[in-house]
N, C-alpha and C positions, 0 to 999 in steps of 0.2 A: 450627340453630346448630352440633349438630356436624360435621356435612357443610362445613359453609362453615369450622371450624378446621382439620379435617382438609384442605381443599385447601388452605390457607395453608401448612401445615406443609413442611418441609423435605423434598425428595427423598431415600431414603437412599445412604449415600456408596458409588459404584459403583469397586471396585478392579481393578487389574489383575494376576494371577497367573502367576507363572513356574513350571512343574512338570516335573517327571521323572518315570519311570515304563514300565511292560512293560502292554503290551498282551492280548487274550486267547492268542496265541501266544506269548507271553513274550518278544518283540521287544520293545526297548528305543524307547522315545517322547516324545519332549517337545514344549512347547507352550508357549501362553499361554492366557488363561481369564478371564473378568470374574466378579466376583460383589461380591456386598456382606462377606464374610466369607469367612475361608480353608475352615471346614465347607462354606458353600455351595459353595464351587471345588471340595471334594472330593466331595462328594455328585454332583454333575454331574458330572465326571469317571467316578465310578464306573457311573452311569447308561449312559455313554457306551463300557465296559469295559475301564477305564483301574485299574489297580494302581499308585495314588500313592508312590511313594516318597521324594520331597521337593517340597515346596511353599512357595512364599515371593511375599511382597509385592512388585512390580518396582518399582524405584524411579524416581522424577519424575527428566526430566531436568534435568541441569544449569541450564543457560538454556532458560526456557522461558516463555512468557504468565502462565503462573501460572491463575487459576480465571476471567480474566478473558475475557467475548465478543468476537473479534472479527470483524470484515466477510468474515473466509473461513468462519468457523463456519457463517454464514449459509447463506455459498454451498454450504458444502456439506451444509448441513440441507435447501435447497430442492431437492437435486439428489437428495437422501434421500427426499422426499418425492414427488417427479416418479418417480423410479424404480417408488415404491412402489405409484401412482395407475396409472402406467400397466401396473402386474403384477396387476392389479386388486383390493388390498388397500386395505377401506376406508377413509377419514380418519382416521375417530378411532383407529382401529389402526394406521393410518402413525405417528399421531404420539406414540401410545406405546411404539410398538414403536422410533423413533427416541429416547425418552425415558432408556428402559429400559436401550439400549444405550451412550450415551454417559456418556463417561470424564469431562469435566468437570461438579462439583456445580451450577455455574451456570446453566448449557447446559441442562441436565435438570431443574433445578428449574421455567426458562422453556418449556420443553416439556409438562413434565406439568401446568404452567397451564393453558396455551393447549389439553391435548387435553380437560382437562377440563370447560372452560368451553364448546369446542366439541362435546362430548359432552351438555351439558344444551340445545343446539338454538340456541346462538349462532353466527352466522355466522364466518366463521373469516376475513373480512377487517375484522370487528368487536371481532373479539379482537384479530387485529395492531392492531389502530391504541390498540389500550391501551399497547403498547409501542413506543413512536416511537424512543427509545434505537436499539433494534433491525432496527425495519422501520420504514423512513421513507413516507411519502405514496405517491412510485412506484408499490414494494411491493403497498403495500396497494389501491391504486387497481387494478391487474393483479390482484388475487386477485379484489374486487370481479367485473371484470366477468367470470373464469372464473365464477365463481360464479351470475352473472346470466344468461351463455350457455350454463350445464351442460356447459363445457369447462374444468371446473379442471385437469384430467389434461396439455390442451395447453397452457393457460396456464403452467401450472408448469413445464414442459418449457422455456417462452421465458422464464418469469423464472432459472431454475436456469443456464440458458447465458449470459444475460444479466450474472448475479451472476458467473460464472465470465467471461465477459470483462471484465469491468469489473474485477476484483479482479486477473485478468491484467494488466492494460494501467497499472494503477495500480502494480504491482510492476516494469514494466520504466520509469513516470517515477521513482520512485525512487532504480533502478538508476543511471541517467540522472544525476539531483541528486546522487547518493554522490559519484561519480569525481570531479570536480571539488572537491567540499569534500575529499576526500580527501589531493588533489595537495598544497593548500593546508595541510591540518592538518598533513600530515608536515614538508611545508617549514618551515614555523613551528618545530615542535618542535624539530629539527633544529638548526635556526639556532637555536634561545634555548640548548639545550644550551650548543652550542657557543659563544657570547657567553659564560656566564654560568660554562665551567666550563673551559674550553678555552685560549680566547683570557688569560684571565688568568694564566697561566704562559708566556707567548710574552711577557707586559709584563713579567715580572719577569726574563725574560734580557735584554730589548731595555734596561733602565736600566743594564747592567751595560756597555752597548756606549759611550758616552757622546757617540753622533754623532746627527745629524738623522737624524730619520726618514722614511720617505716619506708622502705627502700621504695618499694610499690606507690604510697601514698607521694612521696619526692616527685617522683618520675613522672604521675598524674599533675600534680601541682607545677611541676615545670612546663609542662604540654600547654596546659592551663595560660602560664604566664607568656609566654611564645604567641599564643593565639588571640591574649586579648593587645600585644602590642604591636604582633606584624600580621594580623587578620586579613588586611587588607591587601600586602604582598601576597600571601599564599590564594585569596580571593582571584588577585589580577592574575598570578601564573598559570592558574588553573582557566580560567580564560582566557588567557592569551595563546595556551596551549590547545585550545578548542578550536579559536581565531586561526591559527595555522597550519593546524592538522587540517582543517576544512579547504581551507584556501590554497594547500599543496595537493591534497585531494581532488579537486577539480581541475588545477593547471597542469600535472606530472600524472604520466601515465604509469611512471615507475612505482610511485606512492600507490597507483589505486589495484595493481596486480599486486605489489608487495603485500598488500591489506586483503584483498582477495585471499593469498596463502593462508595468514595470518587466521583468519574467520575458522578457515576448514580446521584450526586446529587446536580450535578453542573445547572442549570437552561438550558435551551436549549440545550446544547450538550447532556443532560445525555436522551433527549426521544430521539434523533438522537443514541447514544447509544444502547437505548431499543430497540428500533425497530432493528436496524443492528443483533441486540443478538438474536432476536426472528426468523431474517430473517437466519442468517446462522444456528441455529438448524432448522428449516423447510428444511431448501436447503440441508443440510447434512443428515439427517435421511430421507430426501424420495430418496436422490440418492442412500444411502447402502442401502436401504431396498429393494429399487427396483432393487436391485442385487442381493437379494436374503440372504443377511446376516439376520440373524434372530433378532427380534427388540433388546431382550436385548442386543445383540452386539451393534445393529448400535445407542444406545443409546448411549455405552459409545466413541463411535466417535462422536457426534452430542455433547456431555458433551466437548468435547476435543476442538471443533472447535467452542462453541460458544464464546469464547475470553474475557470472564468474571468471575471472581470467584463466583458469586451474582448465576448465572446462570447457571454456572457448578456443582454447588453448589445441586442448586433447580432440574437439569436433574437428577442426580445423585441418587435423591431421588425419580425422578418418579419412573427410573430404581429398584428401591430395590420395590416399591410397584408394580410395573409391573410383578418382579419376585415372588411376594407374592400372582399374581392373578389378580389382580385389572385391569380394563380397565384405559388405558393410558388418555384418554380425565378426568377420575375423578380426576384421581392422579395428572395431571396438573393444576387445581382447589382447590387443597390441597396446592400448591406450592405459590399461591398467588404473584406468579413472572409474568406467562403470560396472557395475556387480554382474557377477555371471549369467544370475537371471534374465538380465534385460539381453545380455547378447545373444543368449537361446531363445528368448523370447521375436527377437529381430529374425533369427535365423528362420526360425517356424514361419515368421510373416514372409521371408523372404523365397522359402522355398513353396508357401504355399499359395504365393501372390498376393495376399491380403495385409500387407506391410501395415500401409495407414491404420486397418482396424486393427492391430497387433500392436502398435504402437499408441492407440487410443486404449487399450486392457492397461499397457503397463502404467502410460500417464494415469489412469483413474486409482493403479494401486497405490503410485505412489504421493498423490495428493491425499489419497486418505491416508498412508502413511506420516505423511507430516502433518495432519490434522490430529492423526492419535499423539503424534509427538510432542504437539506443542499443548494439550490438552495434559498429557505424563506430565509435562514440564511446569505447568500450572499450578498441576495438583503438589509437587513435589515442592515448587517454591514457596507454597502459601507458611507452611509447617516451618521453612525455610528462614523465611524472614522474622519468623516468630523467633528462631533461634541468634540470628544473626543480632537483632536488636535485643535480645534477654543478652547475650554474654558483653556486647558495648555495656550497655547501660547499667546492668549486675557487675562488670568489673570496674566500674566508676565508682558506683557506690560501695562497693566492698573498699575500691583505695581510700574510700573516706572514713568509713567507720572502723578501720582497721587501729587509726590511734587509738581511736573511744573503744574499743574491746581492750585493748594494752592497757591503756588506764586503770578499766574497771578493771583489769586483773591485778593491777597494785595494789590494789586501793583496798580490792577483796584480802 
């Protein structure tokens, strides 16, 4: 009983210390330094033949995650651990020694679980699957069979790069979804600004003119008038609109495939899309396969992780004709989802045996592929929004000054 309180118990809190100090030549040195306690930071330093002279707590940055895991911690605990396997330091000391060291309380409280539990003779892909939060099925199906084949060492090596592409590839769709919502939020802004704070002093010279106004200049001055009396309506709509788009989003599977469609067929983002979709089942189906799980499994993982209904969809159903017989390169040709390339590209691995590596060429083409895409897409929006905010903003003020030109033309 106390054994089992004691591993519940809390990790203690690992800090981060900034220090000055002379060395044993009396060279001047500074650093940084972990410990649980500023004693322990100095005690270590001294060990080390460091003469502390000032020592202090470094402070959390600004913006930051906070104590929360997420999908890069992973990746880069599995690449901690791959490291550590292949320098031939045991498991259960990989993963204390990865415990011990890390900064976030969370992070290291889930580590010294999992070494602990794998320390009393529990398999360590039986540990991951206690925590699905963190290690989903994949994961843990790839430790599995390291573990089965007494290649955990290489396994970990293919999930650690795998994790690190996938969290790649994920951070340049992103990138990709920003710039456009971006264009759009500044415009927005921009323009209500100026409706709601602007335009309302251009009305209060225009009543002083006492002539017709022009049709253009009306139409702005009405927009104007709408905005600054029901701001608040159009405010809540548009949030509440957000409020349940999200929240049928998550409950209705119909909403998140219907949006799935949707995405593929948005103009530029949706081949930025494709490619991503085509890039994580190649990267996902050659790293299980190369582990040795047998295709129809590592299909319905490579279905799971291509992040599309379109294409979840269309895996799904190679899989059923895979299971029927059929070579995989035909059945992806039946699907009319992926580009020619990749099914001769599958074919060549398939008739050459070398599937996994054939299918690691195309995932690499196609993550650079949407690295160049979202880089085009960048560069294209910058010029973009230049224009996009010139023609709001220029046809705002043209509705204004368009009296004041008619005037001076009378007048002239």
């Amino acid at each position: 009983m106390a054994e089992k309180k004691k591993s519940k118990s809390k990790a203690p809190a690992i800090h981060t210390f900034k220090w000055k100090g002379f060395n044993r030549k009396g060279g001047k040195v500074t650093g940084e330094i972990q410990g649980e306690t500023v004693h322990e930071a100095k005690a270590e330093l001294r060990k080390q033949g460091v003469n502390v002279t000032k020592i202090a707590k470094k402070p959390k940055p600004l913006f930051s995650m906070g104590d929360k895991i997420v999908p890069m911690d992973i990746a880069v605990v599995s690449r901690q651990i791959a490291t550590m396997l292949g320098a031939g330091v045991p498991l259960v000391q990989s993963l204390q020694l990865i415990a011990k060291s890390n900064e976030k309380a969370s992070l290291r409280t889930l580590m010294t679980s999992i070494g602990e539990e794998v320390s009393t003779g529990t398999p360590l892909s039986k540990t991951l699957r206690q925590h699905p939060r963190y290690f989903d099925d994949l994961y843990c199906d790839l430790v599995d069979a390291g573990e089965q084949s007494g290649a955990l060492e290489t396994i970990y090596d293919r999930i650690s790069i795998y994790k690190e592409k996938s969290e790649a590839l994920k951070s340049k769709i992103k990138k990709a979804m920003f710039y456009p919502a971006a264009v759009l939020t500044v415009a927005g802004i921009v323009t209500t600004i100026l409706l709601l704070f602007v335009i309302p002093q251009f009305k209060d010279i225009f009543e002083g003119f006492g002539a017709e106004l022009p049709a253009f200049t009306l139409f702005v001055l009405g927009i104007s008038d709408l905005m600054q009396k029901y701001w608040y309506v159009a405010f809540g709509v548009v949030m509440l609109s957000i409020f349940l788009f999200r929240r049928a989003h998550r409950s209705s599977e119909n909403v998140r495939n219907n949006t799935d469609k949707f995405v593929l067929k948005i103009p530029v983002i949706s081949t930025i899309l494709d490619k991503a979709a085509v890039a994580r089942f190649a990267r996902t189906l050659s790293t299980t396969f190369a582990a040795g799980i047998p295709l129809v499994d590592a299909l319905i993982s490579a279905s799971g992780a291509s992040g599309n209904y379109v294409y979840r969809t269309a895996i799904n159903n190679i899989r059923t004709e895979v299971m029927a017989g059929m070579q995989m390169n035909v059945a992806m040709k039946t699907t009319t989802v992926f580009p020619d390339m990749v099914a001769q590209m599958v074919m060549i691995g398939e008739e050459s045996g070398d599937l996994d590596g054939m299918l690691t060429k195309v995932a690499d083409i196609y993550e650079q592929q949407v690295d160049d895409a979202v880089d085009a897409l960048t560069t294209l929006l910058e010029p973009m929004i230049m224009v996009i905010l010139g023609v709001v903003v220029g046809g705002l003020i043209v509705a204004m000054y368009l009296p004041i030109f008619q005037l001076g033309s009378v007048i002239g």
